[in-house]
Backbone as JSON, one array per atom type, in Angstrom:
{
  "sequence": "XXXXXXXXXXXXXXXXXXXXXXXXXXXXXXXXXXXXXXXXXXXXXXXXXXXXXXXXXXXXXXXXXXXXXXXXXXXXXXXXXXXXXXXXXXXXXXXXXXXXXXXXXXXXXXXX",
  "N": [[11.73, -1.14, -8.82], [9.68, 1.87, -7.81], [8.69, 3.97, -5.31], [5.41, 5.61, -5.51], [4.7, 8.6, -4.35], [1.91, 9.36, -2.6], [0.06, 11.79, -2.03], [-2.31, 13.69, -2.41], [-5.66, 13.43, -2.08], [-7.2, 13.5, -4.18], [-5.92, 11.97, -5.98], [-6.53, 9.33, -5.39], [-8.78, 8.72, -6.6], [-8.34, 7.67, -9.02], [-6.58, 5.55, -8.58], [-8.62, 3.61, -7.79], [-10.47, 3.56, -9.75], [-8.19, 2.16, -11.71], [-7.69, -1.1, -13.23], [-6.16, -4.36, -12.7], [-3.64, -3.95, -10.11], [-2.48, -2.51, -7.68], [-0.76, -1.17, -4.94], [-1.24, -0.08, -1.68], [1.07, 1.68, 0.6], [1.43, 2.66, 4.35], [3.28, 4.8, 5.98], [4.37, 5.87, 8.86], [7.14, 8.33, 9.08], [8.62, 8.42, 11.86], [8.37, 6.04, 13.36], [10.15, 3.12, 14.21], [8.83, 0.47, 13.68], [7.56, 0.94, 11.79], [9.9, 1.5, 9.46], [11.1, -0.57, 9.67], [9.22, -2.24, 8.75], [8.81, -1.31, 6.44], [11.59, -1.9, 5.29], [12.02, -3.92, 5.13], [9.83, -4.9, 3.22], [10.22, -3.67, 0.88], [12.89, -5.57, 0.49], [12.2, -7.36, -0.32], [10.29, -6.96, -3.3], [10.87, -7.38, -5.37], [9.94, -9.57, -6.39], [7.01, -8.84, -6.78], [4.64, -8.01, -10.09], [6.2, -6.04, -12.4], [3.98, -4.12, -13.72], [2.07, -3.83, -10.99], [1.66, -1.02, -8.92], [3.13, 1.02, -6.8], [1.94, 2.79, -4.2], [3.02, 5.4, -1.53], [2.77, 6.38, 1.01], [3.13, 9.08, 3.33], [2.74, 9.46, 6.62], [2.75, 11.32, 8.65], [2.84, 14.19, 7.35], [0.67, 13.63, 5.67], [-2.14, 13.06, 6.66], [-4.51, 13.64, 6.19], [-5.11, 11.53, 3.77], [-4.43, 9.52, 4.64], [-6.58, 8.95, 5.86], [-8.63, 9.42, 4.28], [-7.98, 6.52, 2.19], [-8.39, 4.9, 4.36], [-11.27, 5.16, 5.08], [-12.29, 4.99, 2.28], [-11.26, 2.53, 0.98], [-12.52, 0.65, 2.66], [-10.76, -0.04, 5.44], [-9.71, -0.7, 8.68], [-7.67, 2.3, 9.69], [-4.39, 1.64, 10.29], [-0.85, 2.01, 11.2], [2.64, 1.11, 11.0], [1.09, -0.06, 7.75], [-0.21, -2.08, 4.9], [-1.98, -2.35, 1.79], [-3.64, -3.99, -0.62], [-4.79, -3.25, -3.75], [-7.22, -4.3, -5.91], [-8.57, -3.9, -9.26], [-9.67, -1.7, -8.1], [-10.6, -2.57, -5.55], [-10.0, -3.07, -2.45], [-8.41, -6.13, -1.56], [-7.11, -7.45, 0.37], [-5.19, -6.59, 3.21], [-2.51, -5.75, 5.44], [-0.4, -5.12, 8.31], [2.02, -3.97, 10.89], [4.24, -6.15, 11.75], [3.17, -8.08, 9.79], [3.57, -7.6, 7.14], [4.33, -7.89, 3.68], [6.04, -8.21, 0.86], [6.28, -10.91, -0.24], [3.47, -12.01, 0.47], [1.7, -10.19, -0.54], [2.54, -10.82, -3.15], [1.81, -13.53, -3.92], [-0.96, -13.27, -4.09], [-1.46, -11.88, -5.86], [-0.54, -12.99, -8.16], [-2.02, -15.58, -8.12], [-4.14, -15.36, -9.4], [-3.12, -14.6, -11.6]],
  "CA": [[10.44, -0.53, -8.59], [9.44, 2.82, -6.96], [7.29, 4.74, -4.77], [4.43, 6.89, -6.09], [4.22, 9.7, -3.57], [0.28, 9.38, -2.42], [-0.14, 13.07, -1.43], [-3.62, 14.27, -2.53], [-6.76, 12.65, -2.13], [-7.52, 13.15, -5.54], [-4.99, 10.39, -6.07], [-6.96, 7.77, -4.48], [-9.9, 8.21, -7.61], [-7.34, 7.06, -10.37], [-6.58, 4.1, -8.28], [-9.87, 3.11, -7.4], [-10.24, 3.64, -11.71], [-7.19, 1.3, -12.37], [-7.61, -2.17, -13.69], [-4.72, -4.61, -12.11], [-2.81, -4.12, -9.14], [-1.75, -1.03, -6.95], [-0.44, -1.36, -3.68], [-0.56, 1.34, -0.97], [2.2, 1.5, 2.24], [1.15, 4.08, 5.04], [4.12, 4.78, 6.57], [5.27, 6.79, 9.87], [8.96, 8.14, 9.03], [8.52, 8.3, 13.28], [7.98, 4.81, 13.87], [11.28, 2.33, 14.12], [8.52, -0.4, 13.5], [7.46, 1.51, 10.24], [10.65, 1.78, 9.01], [11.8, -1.92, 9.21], [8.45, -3.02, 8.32], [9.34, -0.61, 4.87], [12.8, -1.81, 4.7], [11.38, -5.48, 4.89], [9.03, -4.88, 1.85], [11.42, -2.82, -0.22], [13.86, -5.94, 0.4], [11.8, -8.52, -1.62], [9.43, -6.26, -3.78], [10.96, -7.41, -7.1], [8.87, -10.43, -7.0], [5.81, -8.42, -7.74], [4.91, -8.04, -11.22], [6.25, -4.81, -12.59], [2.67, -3.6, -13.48], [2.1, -3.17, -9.8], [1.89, 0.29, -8.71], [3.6, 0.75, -5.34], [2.0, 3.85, -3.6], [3.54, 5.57, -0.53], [1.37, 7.46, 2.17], [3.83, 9.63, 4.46], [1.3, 9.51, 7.45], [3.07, 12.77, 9.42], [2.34, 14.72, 6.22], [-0.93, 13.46, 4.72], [-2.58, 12.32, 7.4], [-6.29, 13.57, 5.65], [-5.02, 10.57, 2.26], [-4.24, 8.29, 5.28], [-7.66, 8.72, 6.54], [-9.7, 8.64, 2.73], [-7.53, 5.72, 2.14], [-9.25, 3.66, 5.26], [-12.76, 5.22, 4.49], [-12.98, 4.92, 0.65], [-11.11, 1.01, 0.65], [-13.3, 0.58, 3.96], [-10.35, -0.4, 5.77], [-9.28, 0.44, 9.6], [-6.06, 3.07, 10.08], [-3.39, 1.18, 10.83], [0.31, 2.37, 10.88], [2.16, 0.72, 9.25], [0.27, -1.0, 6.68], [0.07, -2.39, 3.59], [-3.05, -2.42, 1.2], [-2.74, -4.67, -2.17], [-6.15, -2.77, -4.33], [-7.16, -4.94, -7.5], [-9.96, -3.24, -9.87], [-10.09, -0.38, -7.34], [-11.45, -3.0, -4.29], [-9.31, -3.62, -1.18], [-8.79, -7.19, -1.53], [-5.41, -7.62, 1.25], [-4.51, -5.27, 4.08], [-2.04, -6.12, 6.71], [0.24, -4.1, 9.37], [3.13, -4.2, 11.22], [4.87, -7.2, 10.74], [2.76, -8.59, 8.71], [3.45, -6.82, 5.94], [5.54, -8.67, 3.05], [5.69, -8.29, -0.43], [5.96, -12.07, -0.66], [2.02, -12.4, 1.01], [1.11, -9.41, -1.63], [2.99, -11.3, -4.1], [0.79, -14.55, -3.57], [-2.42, -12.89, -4.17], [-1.48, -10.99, -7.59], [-0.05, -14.36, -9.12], [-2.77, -16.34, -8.0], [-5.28, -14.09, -10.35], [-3.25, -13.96, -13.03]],
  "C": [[10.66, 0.75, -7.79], [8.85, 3.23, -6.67], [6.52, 5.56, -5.49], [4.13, 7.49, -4.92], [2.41, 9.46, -3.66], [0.03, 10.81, -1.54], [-1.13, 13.93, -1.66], [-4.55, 13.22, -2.76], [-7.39, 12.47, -3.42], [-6.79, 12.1, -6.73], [-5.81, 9.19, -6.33], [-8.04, 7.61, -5.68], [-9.49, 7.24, -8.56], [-6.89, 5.39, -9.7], [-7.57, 2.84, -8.17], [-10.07, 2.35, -9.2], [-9.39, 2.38, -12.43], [-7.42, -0.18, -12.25], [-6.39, -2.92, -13.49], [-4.64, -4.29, -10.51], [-2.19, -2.77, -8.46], [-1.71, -1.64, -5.58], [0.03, 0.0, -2.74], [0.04, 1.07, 0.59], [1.98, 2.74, 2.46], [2.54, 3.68, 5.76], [4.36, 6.03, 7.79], [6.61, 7.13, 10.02], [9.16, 8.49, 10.79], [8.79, 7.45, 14.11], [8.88, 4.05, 13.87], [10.19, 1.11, 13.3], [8.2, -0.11, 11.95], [8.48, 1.47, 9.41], [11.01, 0.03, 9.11], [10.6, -2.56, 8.9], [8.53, -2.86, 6.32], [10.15, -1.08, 4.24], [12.42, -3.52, 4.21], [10.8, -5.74, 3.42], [9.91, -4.28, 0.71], [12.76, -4.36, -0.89], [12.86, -7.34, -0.8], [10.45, -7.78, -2.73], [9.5, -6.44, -5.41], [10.17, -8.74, -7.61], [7.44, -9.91, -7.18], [5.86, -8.15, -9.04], [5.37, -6.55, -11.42], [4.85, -3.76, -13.1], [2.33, -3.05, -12.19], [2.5, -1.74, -9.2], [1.83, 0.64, -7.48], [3.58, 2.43, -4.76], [2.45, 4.11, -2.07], [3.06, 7.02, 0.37], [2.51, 7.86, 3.28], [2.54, 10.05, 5.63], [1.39, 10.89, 8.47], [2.78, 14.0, 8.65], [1.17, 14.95, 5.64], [-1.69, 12.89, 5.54], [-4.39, 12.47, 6.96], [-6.25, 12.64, 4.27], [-5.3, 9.82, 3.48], [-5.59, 7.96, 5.53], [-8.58, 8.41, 5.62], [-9.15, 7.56, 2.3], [-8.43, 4.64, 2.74], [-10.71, 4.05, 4.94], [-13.14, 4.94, 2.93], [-12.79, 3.26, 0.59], [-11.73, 0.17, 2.02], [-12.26, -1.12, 4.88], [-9.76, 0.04, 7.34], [-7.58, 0.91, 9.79], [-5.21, 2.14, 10.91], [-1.86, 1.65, 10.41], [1.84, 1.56, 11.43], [1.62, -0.25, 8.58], [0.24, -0.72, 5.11], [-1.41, -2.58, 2.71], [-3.24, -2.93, -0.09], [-4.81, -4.12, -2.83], [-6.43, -3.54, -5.84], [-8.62, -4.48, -8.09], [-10.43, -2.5, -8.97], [-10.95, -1.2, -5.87], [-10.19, -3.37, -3.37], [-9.13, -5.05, -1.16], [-7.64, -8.21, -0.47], [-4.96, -6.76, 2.0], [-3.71, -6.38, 5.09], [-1.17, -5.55, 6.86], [1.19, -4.83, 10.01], [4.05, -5.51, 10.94], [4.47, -8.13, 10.7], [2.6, -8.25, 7.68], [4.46, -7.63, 5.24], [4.89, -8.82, 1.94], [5.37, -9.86, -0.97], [4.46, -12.46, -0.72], [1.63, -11.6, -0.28], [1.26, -10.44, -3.17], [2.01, -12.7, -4.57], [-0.46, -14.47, -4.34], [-2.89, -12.38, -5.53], [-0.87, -12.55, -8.49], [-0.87, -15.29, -9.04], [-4.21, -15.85, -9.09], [-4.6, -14.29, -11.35], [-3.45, -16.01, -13.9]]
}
């Protein structure tokens, strides 16, 4: 699997749009906790289905996605965090370490 760069807000419509499964990680490349919360998810991520569309929010960068991100999936800014979106609704957020593809993983297999 790989990241989809999330770098314009005009991003976030097409997801909203998409039918299935997208998943967005805000990340701080700043943060030690960001970074092993990343390396954590990266390390079991192949049990999601490959459908799953694994977006990636650089939060030092894009910090006006990070912010339509929490207002459009009416979720609060947390860094880092994880956001699992199914038929464009927020239906799974969780942060620091609680973030784990396995919990994401759970939620998309239980649906199908």
């Amino acid at each position: 699997m790989n990241w989809i760069p999330l770098s314009r807000i005009e991003q976030l419509a097409a997801i909203r749009e998409k039918k299935g499964y997208s998943i967005i990680f805000k990340h701080s490349t700043r943060c030690s906790i960001s970074l092993m919360a990343k390396r954590h998810f990266e390390s079991e991520w192949d049990i999601l289905p490959d459908t799953t569309e694994l977006y990636f929010i650089d939060l030092l960068t894009t910090r006006d996605v990070s912010n339509a991100v929490a207002s459009q999936f009416n979720v609060k800014h947390e860094s880092p965090q994880l956001l699992l979106i199914k038929d464009g609704v927020c239906i799974y957020h969780s942060s620091h370490g609680e973030i784990s593809a396995a919990d994401a993983a759970v939620r998309v297999l239980a649906a199908v």
